[in-house]
C-alpha positions in Angstrom: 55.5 -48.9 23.6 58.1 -46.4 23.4 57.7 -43.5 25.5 58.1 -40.7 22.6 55.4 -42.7 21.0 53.3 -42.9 23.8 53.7 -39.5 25.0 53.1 -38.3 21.5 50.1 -40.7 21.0 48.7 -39.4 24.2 48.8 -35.7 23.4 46.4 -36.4 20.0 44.1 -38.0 22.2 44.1 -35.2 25.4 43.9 -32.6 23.1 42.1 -29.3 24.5 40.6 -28.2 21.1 38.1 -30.8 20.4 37.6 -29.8 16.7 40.9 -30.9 15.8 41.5 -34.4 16.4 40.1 -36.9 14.6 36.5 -38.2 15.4 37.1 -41.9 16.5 39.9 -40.5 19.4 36.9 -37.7 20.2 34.1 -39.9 20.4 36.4 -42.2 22.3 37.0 -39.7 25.2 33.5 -38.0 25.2 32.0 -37.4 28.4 28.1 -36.5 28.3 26.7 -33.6 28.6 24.1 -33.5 31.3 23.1 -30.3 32.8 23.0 -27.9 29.7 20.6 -24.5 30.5 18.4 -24.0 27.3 17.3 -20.1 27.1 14.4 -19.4 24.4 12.7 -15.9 23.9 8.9 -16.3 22.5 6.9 -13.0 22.5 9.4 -11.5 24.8 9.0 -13.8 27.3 12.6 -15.3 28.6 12.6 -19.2 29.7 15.3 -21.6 30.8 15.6 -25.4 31.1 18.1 -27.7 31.7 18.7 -30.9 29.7 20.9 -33.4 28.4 22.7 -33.4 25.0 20.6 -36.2 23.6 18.0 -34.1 24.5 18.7 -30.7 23.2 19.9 -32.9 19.5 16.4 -34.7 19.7 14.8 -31.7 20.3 16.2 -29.3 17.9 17.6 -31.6 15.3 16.0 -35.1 15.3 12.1 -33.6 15.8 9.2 -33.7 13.4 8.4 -29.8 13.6 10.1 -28.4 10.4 10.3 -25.1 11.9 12.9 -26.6 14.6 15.2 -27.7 11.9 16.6 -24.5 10.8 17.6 -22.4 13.6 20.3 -19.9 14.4 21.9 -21.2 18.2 23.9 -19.6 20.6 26.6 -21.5 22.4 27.6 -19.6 25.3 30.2 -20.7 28.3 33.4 -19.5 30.1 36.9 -20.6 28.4 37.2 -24.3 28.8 33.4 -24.9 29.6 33.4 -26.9 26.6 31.6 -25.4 23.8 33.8 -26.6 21.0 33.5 -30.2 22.4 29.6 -29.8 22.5 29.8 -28.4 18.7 32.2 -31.1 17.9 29.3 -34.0 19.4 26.5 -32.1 17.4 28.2 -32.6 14.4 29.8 -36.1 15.5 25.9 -37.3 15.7 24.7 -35.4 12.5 27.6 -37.2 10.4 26.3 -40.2 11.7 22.7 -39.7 11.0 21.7 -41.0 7.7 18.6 -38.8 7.5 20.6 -35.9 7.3 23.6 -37.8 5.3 21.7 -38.3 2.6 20.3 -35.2 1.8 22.5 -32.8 3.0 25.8 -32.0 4.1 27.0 -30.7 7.7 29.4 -28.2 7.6 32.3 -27.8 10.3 34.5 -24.3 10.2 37.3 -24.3 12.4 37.8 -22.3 14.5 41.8 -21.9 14.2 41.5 -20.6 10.5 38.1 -19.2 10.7 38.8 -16.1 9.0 36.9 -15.3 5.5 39.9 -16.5 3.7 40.3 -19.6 6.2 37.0 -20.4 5.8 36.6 -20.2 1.9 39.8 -22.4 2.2 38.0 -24.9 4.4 35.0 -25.0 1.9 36.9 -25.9 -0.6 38.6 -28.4 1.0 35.4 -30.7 1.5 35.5 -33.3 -0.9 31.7 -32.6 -2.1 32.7 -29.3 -2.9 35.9 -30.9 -5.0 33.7 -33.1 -7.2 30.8 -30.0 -7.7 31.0 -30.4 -11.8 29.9 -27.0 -13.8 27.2 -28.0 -16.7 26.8 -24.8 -17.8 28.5 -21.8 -18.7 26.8 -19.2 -16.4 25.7 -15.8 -18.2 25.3 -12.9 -16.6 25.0 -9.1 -17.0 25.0 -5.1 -16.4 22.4 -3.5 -18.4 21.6 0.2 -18.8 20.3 2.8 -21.2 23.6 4.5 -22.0 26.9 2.4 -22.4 28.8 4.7 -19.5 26.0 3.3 -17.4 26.4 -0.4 -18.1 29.6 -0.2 -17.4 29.1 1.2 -13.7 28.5 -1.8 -12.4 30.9 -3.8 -14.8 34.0 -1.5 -13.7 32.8 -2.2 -10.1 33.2 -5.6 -10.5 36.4 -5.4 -11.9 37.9 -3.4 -9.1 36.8 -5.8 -6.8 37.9 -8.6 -8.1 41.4 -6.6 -8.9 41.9 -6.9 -4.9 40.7 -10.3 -4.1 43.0 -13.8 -4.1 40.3 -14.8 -6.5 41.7 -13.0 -9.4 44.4 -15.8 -11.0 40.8 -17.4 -11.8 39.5 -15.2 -14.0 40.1 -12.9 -17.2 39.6 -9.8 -17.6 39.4 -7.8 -20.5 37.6 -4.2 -21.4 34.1 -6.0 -22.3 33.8 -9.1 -20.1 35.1 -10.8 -16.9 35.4 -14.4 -17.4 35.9 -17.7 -15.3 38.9 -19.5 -16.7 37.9 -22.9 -15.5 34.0 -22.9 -16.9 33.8 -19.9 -19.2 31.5 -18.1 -17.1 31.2 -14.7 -18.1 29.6 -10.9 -16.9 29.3 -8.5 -19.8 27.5 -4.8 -20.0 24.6 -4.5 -22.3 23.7 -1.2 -23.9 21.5 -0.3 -26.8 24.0 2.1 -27.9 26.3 -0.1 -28.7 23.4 -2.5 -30.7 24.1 -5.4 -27.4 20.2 -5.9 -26.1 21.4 -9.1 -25.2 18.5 -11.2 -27.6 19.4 -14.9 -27.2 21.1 -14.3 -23.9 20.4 -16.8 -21.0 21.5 -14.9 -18.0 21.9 -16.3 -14.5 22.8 -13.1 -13.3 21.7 -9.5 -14.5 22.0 -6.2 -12.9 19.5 -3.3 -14.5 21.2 0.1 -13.6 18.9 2.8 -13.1 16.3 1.6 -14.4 13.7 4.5 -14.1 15.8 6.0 -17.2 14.1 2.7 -19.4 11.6 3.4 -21.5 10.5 -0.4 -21.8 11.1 -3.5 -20.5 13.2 -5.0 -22.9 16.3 -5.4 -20.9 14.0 -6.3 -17.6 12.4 -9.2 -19.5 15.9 -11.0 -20.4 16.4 -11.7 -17.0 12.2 -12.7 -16.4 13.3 -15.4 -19.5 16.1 -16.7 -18.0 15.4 -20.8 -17.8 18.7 -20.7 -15.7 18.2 -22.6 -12.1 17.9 -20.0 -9.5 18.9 -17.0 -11.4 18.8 -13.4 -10.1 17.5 -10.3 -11.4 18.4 -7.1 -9.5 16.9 -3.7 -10.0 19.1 -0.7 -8.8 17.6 2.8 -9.4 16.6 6.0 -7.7 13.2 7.7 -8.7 12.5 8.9 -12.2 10.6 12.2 -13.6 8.4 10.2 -16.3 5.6 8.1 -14.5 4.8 6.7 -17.7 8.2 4.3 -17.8 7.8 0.6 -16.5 10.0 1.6 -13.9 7.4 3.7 -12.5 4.2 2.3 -13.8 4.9 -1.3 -13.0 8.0 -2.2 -10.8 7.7 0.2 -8.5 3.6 0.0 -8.1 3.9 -3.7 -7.3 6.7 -3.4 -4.7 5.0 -0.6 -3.0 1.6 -2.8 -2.9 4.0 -5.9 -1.5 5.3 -3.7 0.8 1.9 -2.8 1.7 0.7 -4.7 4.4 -3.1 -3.7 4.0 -2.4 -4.6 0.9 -3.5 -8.7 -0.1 -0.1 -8.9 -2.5 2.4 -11.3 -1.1 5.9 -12.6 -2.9 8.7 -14.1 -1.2 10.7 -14.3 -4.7 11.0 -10.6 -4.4 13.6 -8.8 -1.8 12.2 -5.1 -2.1 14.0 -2.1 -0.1 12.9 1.2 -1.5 13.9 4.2 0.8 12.1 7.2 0.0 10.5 10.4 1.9 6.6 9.1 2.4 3.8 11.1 0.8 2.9 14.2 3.0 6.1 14.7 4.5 7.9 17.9 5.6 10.5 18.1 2.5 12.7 20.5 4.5 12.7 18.4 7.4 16.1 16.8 7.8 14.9 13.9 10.0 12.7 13.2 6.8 15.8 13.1 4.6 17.1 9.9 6.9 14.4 8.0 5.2 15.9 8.2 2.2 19.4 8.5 3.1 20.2 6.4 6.0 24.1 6.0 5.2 24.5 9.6 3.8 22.7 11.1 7.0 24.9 9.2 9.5 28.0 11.1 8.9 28.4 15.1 8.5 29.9 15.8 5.2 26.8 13.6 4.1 24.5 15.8 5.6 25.9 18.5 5.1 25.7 17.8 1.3 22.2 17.2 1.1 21.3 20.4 3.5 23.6 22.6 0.7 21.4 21.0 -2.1 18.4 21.8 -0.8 19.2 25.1 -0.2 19.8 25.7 -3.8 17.1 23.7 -4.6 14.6 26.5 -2.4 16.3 29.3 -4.5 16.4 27.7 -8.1 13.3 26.0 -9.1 14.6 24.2 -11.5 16.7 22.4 -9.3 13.9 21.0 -7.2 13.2 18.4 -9.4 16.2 16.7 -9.2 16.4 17.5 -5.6 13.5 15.3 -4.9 14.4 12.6 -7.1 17.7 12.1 -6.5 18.2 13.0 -3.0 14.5 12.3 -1.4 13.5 9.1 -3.7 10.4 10.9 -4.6 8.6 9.9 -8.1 7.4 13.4 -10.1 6.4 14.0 -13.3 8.7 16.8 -14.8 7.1 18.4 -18.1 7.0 21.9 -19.4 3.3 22.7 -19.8 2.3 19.5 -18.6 -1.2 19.5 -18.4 -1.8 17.3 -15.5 -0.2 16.2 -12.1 -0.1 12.5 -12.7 -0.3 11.7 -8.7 -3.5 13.2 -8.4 -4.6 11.2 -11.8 -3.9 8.2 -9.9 -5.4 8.9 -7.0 -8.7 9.3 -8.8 -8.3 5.4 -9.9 -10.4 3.0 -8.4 -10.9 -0.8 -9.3 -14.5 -0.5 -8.9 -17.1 2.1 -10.1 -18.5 4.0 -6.8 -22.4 3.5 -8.5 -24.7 0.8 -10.7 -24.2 2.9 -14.1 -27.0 1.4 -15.6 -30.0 3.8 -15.9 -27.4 6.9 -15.3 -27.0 9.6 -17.8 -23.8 9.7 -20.0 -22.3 12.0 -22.7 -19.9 10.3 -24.6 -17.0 12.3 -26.6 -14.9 11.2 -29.8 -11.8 12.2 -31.2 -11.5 10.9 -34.8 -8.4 13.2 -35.5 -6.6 10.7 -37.5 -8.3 7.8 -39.5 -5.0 5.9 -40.2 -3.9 5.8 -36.1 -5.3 5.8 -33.2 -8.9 7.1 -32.4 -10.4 7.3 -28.9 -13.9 7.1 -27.2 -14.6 8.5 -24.0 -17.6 7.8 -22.0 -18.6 10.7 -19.0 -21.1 10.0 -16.5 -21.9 12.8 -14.1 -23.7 11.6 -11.0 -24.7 12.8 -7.3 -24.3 10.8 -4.1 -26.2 13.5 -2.1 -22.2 14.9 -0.8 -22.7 18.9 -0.2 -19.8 21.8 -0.8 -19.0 24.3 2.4 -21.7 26.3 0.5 -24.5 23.3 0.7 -24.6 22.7 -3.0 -24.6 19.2 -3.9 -21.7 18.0 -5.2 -21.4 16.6 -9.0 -19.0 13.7 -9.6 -17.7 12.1 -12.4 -17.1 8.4 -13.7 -14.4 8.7 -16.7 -14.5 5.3 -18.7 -12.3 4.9 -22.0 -11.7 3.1 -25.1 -9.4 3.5 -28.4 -9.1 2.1 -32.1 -6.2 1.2 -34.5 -6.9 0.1 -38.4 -5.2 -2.5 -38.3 -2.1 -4.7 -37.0 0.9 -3.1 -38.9 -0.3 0.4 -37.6 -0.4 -1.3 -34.0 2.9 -2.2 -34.4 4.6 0.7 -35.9 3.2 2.2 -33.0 5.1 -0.3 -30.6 8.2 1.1 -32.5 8.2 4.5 -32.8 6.5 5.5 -29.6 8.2 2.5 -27.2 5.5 2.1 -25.4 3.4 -1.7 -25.4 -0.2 -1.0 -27.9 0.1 -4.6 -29.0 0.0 -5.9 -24.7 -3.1 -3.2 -24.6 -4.8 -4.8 -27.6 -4.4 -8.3 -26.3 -5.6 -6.8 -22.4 -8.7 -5.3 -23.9 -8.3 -1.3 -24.1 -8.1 -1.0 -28.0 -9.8 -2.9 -30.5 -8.4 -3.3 -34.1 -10.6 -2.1 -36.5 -8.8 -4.5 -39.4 -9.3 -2.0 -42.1 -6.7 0.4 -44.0 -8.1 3.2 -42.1 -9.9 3.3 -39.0 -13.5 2.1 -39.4 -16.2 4.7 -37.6 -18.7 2.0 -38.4 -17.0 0.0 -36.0 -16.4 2.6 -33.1 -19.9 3.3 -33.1 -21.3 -0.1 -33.2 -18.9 -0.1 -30.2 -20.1 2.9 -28.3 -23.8 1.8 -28.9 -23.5 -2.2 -27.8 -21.4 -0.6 -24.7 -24.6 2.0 -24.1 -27.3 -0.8 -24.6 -25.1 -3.4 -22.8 -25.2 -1.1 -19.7 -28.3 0.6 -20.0 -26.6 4.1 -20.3 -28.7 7.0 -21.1 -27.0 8.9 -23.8 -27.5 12.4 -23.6 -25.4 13.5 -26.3 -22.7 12.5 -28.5 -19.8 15.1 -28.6 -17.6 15.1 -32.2 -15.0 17.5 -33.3 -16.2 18.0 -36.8 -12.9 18.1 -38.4 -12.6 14.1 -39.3 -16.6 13.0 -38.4 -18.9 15.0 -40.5 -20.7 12.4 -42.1 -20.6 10.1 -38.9 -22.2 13.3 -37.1 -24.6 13.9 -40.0 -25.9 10.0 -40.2 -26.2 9.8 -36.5 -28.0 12.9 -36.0 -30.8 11.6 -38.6 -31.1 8.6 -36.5 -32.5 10.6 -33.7 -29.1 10.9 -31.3 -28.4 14.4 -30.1 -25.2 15.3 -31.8 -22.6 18.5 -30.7 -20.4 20.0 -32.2 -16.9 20.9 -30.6 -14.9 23.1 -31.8 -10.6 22.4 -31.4 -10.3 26.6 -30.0 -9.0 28.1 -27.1 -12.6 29.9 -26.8 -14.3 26.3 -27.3 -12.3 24.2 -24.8 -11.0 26.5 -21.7 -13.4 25.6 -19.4 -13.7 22.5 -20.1 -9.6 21.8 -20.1 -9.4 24.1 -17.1 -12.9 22.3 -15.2 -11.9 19.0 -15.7 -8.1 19.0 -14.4 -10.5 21.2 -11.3 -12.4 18.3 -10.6 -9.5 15.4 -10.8 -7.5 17.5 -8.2 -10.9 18.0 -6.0 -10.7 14.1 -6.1 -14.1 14.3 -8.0 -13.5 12.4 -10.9 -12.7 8.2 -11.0 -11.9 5.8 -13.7 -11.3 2.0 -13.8 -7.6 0.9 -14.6 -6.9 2.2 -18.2 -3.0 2.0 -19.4 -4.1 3.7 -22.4 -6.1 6.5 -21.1 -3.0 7.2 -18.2 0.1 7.0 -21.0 -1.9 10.1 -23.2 -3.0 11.9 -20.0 0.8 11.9 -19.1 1.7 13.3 -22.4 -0.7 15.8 -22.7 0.7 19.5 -22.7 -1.2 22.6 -22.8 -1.3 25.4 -24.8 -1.8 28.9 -23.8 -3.8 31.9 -25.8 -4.5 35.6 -24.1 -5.1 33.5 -20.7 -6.9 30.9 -22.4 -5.6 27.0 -22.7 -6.0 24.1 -24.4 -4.2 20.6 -24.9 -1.8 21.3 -27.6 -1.9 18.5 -30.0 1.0 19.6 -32.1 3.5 19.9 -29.2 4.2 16.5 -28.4 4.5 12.9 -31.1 3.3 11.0 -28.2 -0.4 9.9 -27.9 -3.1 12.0 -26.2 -6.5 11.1 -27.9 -7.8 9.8 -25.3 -7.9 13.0 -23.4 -8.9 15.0 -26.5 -12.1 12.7 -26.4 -12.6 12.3 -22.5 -12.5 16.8 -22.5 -15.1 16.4 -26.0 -17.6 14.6 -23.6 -16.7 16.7 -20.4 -17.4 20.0 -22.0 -21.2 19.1 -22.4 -21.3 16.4 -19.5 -20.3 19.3 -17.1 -24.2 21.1 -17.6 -25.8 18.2 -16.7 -29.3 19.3 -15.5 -30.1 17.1 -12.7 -33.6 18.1 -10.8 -32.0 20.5 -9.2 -30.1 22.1 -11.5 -29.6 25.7 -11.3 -31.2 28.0 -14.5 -27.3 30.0 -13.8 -25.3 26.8 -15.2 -27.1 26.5 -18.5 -27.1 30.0 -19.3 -23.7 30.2 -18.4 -22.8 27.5 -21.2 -25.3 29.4 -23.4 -23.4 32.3 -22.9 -20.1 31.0 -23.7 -20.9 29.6 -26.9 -23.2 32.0 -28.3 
């Protein structure tokens, strides 16, 4: 052989990086491994073992536990121990194993171009990768409320792709970014500009902010996608309306899978919400980490949040935003608004604390508009033997709720103007549809009396506002029920509007799960008169009937006489309205 040859020949064989040459002149010169330390951690407990490299592959790789399959290895040694040449026969004997051939394919990087770039090369380079054959033209998209916000994460995009060696493949224009090669796009949706994305099949989407949504209509193109694997991402801080889906459904079921005393699991879902937890020192600045772990790791962050807060103390107003935005913290901003919706929540149970059947109950009605919606409201006041600081047994209160709608084209023009879902509520069981051109009190009382007879309520009285139920009031009343009269006054329904909201913050009150019943309690303002206050049905377009009806039956529920009962109370009531 000619020397140069031979010498040459000699040098691809003898090489010192073992990923490089070829895998017949490798295999040819492997020496085996035979005294390999094997380090494992369980429970914090370090062991070591010595074995073979047959071992260690039959062990790890060629083993029946599925667990051992999928691990993340350590191959540790001084320079020129040989850990590329160990790699190198770990992969040399998966190539050659036909139960991992077939099914999947082993991946080498090396390590003389394994640099992102390098590596991406490498990857490409793979003739399975080469023959990968797009079927589909792959959707995806930005979506927010306003088309500035779409566009955040559009623009973002855009940048990024502006600086990478990826950008000769793709277009860009000002409304989509697409993939020469297969047509795959990324596009902002906005309702402002009319794009809600119907007959869309993304693979991707991106909601932006979404605690500014008032439904779920961009959230459930994503939830339709019948695109393999696709991925829906929420991005958004806290809100100030816990009546949005944000709020009322996304974030409730990620705080309950976060919840570990909480039975919800779901490994589809990758949840990280950073907020300030509930009880909390606001002013604390260790607290704000919580919240803001990259902005609190660096001083003009901190320093930026500490200046906000300061204003924040001075200007009321500001404090709103300041726990929202900066703190991740969930309130309910409304002028007037006639009840902290936390402590509404609070009060929610998923079952009733006592049998009902037997107990007293006073049930209220607001019939303010035949044509839309009308509510019931069933109040049962009851004693579990609990005493005040003064010894006085305590009265509590079981809040149960139901509404009516004429008919389906008043459902639905509801659905529209007020953006919130009646038609899921109807289908779910909290209103019943009347079908008639007005709303049926025939068929709200048949309700309220099956639901009394069905569980073997006592009523004690049935509490009407006789603006829209005079008849109703006078035909019940000469069937024997005991009917009252109240009145829609200041006078009439400050104690009562005043009491109740009393007893929900005292954690005295509870209600079963009711959508219905929460949406109207959120949007019910109050109205104030010399010192006096009501819910102000005029202020807002937004549904509140069901509280207009659960205060009706409170009013007279709250005089209960139980055995006890003090002679003070009744006169007191007596007093008031006469």
């Amino acid at each position: 052989m000619n020397p140069s040859i031979a010498r040459k020949r000699l040098q691809q064989v003898l090489r010192v990086d073992a990923v490089n040459s070829s895998q017949s002149d490798f295999l040819a010169t492997h020496v085996p491994f035979r005294n390999v330390v094997i380090s494992k951690r369980e429970n914090g407990v370090l062991s070591e073992d010595t074995m073979t490299e047959e071992s260690i592959f039959n062990t790890i790789f060629a083993c029946d536990d599925v667990s051992e399959k999928h691990q993340f290895i350590i191959v540790e040694g001084s320079s020129g121990a040989g850990k590329s040449h160990f790699i190198r026969w770990m992969y040399a004997k998966l190539n050659s194993n036909e139960e991992y051939t077939d099914s999947e394919k082993v991946l080498l990087i090396r390590r003389s171009d394994n640099t992102l770039k390098g590596t991406i090369k490498q990857l490409l380079e793979i003739e399975e990768v080469k023959n990968l054959k797009n079927k589909e033209v792959y959707e995806y998209y930005t979506a927010g409320v306003k088309r500035d916000q779409s566009k955040i994460v559009f623009e973002e995009a855009k940048l990024m792709l502006n600086g990478s060696p990826l950008r000769k493949k793709f277009k860009l224009t000002n409304n989509a970014i697409t993939h020469v090669k297969t047509g795959s796009y990324i596009k902002a949706l906005s309702k402002e500009d009319g794009k809600t994305g119907d007959g869309t099949n993304p693979a991707g989407l991106i909601v932006d902010e979404y605690h500014q949504h008032k439904t779920t209509e961009f959230l459930d193109l994503g939830l339709g996608s019948n695109t393999k694997e696709s991925l829906l991402m929420i991005i958004t801080t806290a809100g100030m309306d816990l009546t949005y889906p944000c709020y009322t459904q996304e974030y409730d079921y990620c705080s309950k899978v976060l919840d570990s005393n909480i039975d919800v699991e779901n490994d589809t879902y990758l949840i990280d919400i950073m907020e300030i937890d509930q009880g909390d020192d606001i002013g604390d600045e260790e607290n704000w980490k919580k919240a803001n772990p990259i902005r609190m790791s660096y001083p003009a962050g901190r320093e930026k949040i500490r200046g906000d807060y300061e204003i924040a103390k001075v200007i009321p107003e500001k404090m709103i935003a300041f726990l929202t935005k900066m703190l991740n913290m969930w309130v309910q901003q409304k002028e007037n608004g006639y009840m902290n919706m936390e402590k509404w929540k609070k009060c929610e149970v998923k079952k009733l604390p006592i049998d009902i059947k037997g107990k007293p109950v006073y049930v209220g009605f607001d019939m303010s508009s035949k044509i839309d919606l009308t509510s019931v409201a069933f109040v049962i006041p009851y004693r579990n033997g609990k005493l005040d600081q003064t010894g006085r047994e305590i009265t509590e209160y079981i809040v149960l709720s139901h509404s009516f709608i004429p008919n389906q084209e008043k459902l639905m023009e509801r659905v529209f103007r007020d953006k919130v879902p009646y038609d899921a509520w109807e289908r779910q069981g909290f209103i019943t549809i009347t079908n008639s051109e007005i709303v049926d009190q025939n068929v709200v009382m048949d309700y309220v009396l099956n639901f009394c007879k069905e569980n073997e309520l006592d009523i004690q009285t049935l509490c009407f506002d006789p603006a829209n139920a005079s008849k109703i009031m006078i035909d019940l009343s000469n069937e024997g029920y005991i009917v009252e009269e109240v009145y829609q006054s200041h006078k009439s329904l400050n104690e009562a509007t005043e009491g109740f909201r009393e007893e929900v913050y005292m954690g005295t009150v509870c209600y079963l799960y009711n959508p219905v019943l929460n949406y109207s309690m959120s949007n019910a303002v109050i109205k104030k008169n010399n010192g006096l206050i009501k819910i102000d049905k005029d202020a807002t377009s937004k549904k509140i009937d069901p509280v207009d009806a659960t205060l009706c039956g409170y009013k007279l529920a709250r005089y209960h006489e139980f055995n006890n009962i003090r002679q003070e109370a009744l006169d007191e009531f007596l007093a008031n309205e006469w």
